[in-house]
N, C-alpha and C positions, 0 to 999 in steps of 0.2 A: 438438625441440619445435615445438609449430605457430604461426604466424601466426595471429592473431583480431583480426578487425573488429566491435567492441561501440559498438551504436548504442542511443543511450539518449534518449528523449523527454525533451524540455525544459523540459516547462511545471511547474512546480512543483517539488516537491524529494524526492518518493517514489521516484521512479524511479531517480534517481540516487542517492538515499542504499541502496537495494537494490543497483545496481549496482557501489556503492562496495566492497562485501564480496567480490561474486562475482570482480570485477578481480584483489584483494588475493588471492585464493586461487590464481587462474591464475597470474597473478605468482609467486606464491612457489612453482609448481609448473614454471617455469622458460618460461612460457608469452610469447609476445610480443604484446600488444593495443595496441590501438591504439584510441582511441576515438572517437567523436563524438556530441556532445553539445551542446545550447543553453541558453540561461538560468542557472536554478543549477547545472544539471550540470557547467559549465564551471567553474565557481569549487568542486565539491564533490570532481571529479574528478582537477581539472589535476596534484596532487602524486601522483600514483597512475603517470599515463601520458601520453601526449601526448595532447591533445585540437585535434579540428579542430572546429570550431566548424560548427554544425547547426542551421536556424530550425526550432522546432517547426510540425509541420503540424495546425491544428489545425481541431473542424467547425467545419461553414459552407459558403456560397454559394462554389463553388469546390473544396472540399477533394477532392472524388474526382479531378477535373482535376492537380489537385496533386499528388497521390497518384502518378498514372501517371505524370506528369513524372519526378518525383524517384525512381521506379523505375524507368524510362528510366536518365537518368543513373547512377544504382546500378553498373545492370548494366554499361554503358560501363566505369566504373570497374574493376570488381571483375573482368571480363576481364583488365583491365590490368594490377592488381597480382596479383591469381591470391593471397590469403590462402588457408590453409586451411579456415577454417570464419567462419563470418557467427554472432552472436548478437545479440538485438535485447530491449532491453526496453520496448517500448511506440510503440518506430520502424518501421512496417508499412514502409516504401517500400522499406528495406533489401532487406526478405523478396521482396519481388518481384522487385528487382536482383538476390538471391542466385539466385533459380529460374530466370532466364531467363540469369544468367550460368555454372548448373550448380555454384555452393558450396552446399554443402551449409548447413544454418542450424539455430537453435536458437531458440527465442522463450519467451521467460520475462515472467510479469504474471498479476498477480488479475484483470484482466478473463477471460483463458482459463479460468477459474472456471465461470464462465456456461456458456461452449460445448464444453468438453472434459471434465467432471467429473459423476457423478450427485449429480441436485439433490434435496431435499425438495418435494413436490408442495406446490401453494399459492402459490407466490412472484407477485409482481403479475408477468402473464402479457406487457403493452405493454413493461414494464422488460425483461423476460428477451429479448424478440425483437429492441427496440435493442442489447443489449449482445452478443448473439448476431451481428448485422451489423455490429457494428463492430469485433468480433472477429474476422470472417469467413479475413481473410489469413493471418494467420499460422496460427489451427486450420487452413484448409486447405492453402497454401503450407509451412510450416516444416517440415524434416524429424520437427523432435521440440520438444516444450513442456514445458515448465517451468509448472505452475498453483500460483501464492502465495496461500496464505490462512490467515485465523485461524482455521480449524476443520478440524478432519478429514473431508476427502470422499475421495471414489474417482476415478479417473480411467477416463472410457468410452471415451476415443478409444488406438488404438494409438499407443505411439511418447512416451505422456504421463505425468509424473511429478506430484505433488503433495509439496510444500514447505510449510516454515512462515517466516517470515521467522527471521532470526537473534536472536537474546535477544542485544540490545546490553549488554555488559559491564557499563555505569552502572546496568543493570537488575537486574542480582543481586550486586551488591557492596554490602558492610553499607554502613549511612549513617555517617557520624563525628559523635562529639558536636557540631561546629561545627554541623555543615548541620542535626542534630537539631533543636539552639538555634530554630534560622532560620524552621522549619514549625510551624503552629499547632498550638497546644497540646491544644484541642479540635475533635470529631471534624468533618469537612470533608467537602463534594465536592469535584472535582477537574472544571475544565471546558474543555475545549477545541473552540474553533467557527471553522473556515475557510470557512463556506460559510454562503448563505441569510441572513437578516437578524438580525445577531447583535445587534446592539443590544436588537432585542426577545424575544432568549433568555434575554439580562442582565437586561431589565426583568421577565420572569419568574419568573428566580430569587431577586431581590430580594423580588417580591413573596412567594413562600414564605417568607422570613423564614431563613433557614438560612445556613450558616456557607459561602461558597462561594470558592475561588478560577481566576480565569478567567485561562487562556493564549490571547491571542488580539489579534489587530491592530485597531486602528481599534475598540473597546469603551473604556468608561470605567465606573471604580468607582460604584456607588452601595449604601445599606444594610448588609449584611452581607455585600456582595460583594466583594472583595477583587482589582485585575488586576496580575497579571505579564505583566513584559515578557517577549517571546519568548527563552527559554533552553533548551537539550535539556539543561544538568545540572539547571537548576533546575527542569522541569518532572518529571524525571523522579525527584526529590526528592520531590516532593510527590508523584507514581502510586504511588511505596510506602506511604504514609502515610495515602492517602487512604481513606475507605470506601468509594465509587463515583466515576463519570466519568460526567459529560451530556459529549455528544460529538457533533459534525457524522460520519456514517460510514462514514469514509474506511478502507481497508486496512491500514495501516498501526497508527493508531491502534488501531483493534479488535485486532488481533492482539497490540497491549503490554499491552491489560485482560486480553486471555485468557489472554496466559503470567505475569502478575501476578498472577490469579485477581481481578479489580477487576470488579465487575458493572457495566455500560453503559446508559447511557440514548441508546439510539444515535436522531438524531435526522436527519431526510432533507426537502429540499425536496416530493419528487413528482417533480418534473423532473428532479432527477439521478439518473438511471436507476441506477447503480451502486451510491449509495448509499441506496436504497430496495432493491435486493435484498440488501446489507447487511446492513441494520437486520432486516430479515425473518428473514433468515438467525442473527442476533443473536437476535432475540423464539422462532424454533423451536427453537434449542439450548438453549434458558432460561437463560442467561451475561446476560438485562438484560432492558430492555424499549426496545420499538420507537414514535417516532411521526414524525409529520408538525412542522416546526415549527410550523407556523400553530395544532395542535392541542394545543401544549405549553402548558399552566396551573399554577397552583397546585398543585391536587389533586394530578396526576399525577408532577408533582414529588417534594411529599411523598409518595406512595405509595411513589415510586422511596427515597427516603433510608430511609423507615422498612424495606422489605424488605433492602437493603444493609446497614443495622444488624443485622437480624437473620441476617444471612450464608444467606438463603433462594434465593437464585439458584442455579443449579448451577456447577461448576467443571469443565472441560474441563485435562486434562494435554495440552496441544497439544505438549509439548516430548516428550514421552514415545509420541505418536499419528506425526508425522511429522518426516523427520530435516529439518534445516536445509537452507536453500537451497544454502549455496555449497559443503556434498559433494555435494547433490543435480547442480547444474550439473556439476561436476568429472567426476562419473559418465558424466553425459550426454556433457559433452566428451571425452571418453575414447571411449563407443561411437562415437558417429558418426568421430573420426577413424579407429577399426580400421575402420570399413565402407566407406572410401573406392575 
């Protein structure tokens, strides 16, 4: 069985709760990892494997500087211990450590969406070319990628697979009369906003007038809005229940309305480039509709709940389009150790 070095970006909890599957598969396929990981990764991962603790690199004044250091170091390292194979999910410096230290590697993330996958024409063209450069290392360093998304695309580059995230368990197991009790009785959004100014998403949706409940940090109730605390049972309680999701549009998220069949009001700054091609990406497969926050009102609102009532969006079998991530890795892990 081989040796794996699973470097997993820090910042947030996507990457690692992804990671957390893909581990648990090797693992159980008799595989030895070893990980590294910063922030929540550390606390998401540690019962999984060993974790050596990893500062996310993140942009900014600096980050390329960065970059080549700690792939510098990488590769010192990765001479040293000589693992069989490098996997990265959203950790570029690895990938350069592994090329210059001749391991072979694997790179797994919806960013490689962008750059290794074909796109639907139209997407805002400024978004596509950052995500394309900041993807640049691993599509072209990595032996082979791994691209995670809610929708079914194609992969253009050799060497590249396309995955869906995994359908977390809590997601298709009936509800029990308790947790039933617990969820509103009449029909609901469902909201959840990590990003951009959520205060004034909430003051939005109040003003619509509609029955909403919001998952989300640092937001407070007013009108017919309703906040929970941050919960993945409880959230994910209410995503079966609900009729739609307004949503900041992160991968992750999108991906649990599409295997849910839950139409999206996917909701983007402008400046975050990723989830402006998202939401795009959301509005062309017709699974929801796309805006700007700044451009989120009333109306728009309501347009979204009354189409979600009438079940007028389309439905995407994402489960049935492409296979799960962690056979997909398994796969992958598999070719690259026979081509060593």
């Amino acid at each position: 069985m081989a040796r794996i070095d699973y470097a997993v970006h820090g910042h947030g909890r996507g990457h690692a709760s992804r990671a957390r599957a893909v581990i648990a598969r090797l693992l159980s396929e008799g595989h030895s990892v070893q990980v590294f990981a910063g922030g929540d990764g550390v606390s998401l991962l540690a019962d999984l494997a060993e974790v050596r603790p990893r500062a996310p690199l993140l942009p900014g004044r600096g980050a390329v500087r960065a970059l080549l250091s700690r792939g510098h170091e990488d590769a010192a390292r990765l001479r040293s211990e000589r693992p069989d194979l490098v996997i990265t999910d959203g950790d570029q410096a690895i990938v350069l450590g592994a090329r210059r230290a001749g391991v072979p590697s694997l790179a797994i993330g919806h960013d490689l969406v962008f750059s290794a996958c074909v796109l639907p024409r139209g997407l805002p063209p400024l978004s596509l070319v950052r995500e394309r450069l900041n993807s640049v290392v691993p599509t072209r360093l990595a032996d082979a990628r791994i691209a995670v998304h809610f929708l079914p695309l194609e992969a253009r580059l050799a060497n590249t697979r396309v995955a869906r995230p995994l359908t977390p368990p809590d997601l298709a197991s009936p509800r029990d009369e308790a947790d039933a009790r617990a969820l509103p009785s009449e029909p609901f959004l469902l909201a959840y906003l990590s990003d951009g100014d959520r205060e004034a998403v909430v003051a939005r949706l109040a003003e619509a007038d509609l029955d909403v409940v919001v998952f989300g940090e640092g937001v407070r109730a007013r009108g017919r809005v309703r906040v929970e605390p941050v919960s993945r049972e409880r959230f994910v309680a209410h995503l079966r229940r609900a009729q739609g999701v307004v949503a900041t549009a992160g991968s992750n998220v999108l991906a649990e309305c599409v295997l849910t069949q839950k139409p999206v009001l996917a909701l983007h700054t402008g400046v975050h480039h990723e989830q402006a091609l998202n939401a795009a990406l959301v509005a062309r497969a017709k699974v929801g509709d796309a805006l700007r926050i700044e451009d989120l009102n009333v109306p728009s609102i309501r347009a979204f709940a009354a189409r979600a009532a009438a079940k007028s969006f389309a439905h995407v079998d994402l489960a049935g389009a492409l296979a799960p991530l962690d056979e997909v890795a398994l796969e992958s892990v598999k070719a690259l150790l026979a081509s060593r």
